[in-house]
C-alpha positions, 0 to 999 in steps of 0.5 A: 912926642908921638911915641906916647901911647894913644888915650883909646887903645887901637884910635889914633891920638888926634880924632876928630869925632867927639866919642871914641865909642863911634869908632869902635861901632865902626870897627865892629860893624865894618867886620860884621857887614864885610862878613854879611857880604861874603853871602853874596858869593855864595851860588846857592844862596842867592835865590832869595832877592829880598835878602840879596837886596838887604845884604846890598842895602847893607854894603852901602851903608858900609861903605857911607860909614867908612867914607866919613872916617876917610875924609876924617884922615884925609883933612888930619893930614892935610892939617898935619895933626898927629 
């Protein structure tokens, strides 16, 4: 029963949002915000607050995002759903 393939490639079989499309945004935003944030460990970059602030900005919304797919986890285990 659950060694058939999941409907959407690289998602789980049972999700909790309606539209697949919402995690693949979140997949490729997670990488292009985690990417973004690395310009935070540059030395010679960091003289510009107005950018450092918006990477910040950035780096919470990430982690907002991430933190409503970890609840979503969190209750399908809790449910025992697949």
């Amino acid at each position: 029963w659950l060694n058939r393939p999941p409907k959407y490639p690289f998602l789980r079989h049972t999700l909790i949002y309606s539209r697949p499309e919402a995690y693949y945004f979140a997949i490729v935003s997670n990488f292009a915000l985690r990417a973004s944030w690395t310009y935070k460990l540059s030395p010679h970059l960091r003289h510009n607050s107005g950018t450092i602030l918006l990477v910040t900005a950035l780096e919470i919304t990430r982690r907002f995002q991430w933190s409503l797919f970890r609840v979503e986890k969190a209750y399908l285990q809790i449910t025992h759903l697949p």
